[in-house]
Every structure is written in C-alpha cells, then in structure tokens.
C-alpha positions in Angstrom: 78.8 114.6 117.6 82.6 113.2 116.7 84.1 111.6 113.6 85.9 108.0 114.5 88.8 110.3 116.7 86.2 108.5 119.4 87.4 105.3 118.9 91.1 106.6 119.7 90.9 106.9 123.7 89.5 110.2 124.8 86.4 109.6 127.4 84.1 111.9 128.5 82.0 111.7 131.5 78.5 111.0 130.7 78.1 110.4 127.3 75.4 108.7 124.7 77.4 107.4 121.2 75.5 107.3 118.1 77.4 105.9 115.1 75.7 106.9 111.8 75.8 104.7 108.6 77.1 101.7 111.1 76.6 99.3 108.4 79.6 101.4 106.2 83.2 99.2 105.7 84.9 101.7 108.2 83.0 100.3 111.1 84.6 97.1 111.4 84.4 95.1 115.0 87.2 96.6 116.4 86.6 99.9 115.6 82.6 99.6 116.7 84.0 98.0 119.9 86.4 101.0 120.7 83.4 103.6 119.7 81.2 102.0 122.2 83.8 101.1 125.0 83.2 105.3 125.2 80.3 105.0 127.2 80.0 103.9 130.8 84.0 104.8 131.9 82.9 106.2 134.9 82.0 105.5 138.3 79.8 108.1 138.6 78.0 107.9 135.0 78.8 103.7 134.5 75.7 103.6 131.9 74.9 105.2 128.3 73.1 104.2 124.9 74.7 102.9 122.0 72.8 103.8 119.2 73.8 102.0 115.6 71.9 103.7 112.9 72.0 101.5 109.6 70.8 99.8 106.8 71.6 96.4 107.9 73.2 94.6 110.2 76.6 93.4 109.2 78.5 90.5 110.8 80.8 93.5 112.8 77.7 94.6 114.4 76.4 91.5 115.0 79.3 90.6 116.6 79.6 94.0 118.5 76.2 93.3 120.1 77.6 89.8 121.0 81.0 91.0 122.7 79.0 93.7 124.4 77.1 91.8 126.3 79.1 89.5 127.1 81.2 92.1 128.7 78.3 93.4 130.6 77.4 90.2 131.9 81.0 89.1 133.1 81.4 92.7 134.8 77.7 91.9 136.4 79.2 88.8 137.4 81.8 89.8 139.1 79.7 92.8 141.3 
C-alpha cells in the first residue's frame, strides 16, 4: 500500500496497484496513467493488475482504460 509517491518514478519488481477512491479529483489522467505505468517494468515480471476501486467512472478513467490498451496493443504489435 502507497499514497500517490507511486506515480513519482520508483518501480518495484513484481507488483499489483490498487488505487482507492479512483473516481476522487486527485486522480486525474495523468496521474492514473503514471500509477499504473508501475506495473509490468520488468522483464522478468512484464504483467500485473490494475485495480480502480470507485464510485463511478470518470472521463480520466475512462480515458486511462483507453490509453492502456492502446499501449498494450502497440507493444504487442511490435513483439
């Protein structure tokens, strides 16, 4: 468990993210982008959940979902 010093470029291994209250003002794209760019950074460990636990979906996690895969189908794409 972190506060948003996650979305400020430390990386761990093999790690799961869950952001609570996802839906709160703080979590705007960028910041849900940088959160979630967390998991996956190594060769090794190059998967993980995201979890998003809110009470609704707000156009920055909308979008998140949408730049997310994207990414993971361009970096499929390219082997």
């Amino acid at each position: 468990m972190t506060t948003t010093i996650l979305e400020r470029r430390v990386n761990f291994t093999d790690i799961d993210v869950v952001i609570m209250n996802a839906h709160h003002r703080l979590y705007n794209l960028a910041v849900l982008i940088q959160i979630a760019g967390r998991v996956g950074r190594s060769k090794k460990f190059p998967t993980g959940a995201v979890i998003c636990f809110h009470a609704g979906k707000t156009a920055a996690l909308n979008s998140m979902i949408k730049e997310i895969k994207k990414h993971n189908h361009e970096a499929a794409s390219d082997g």
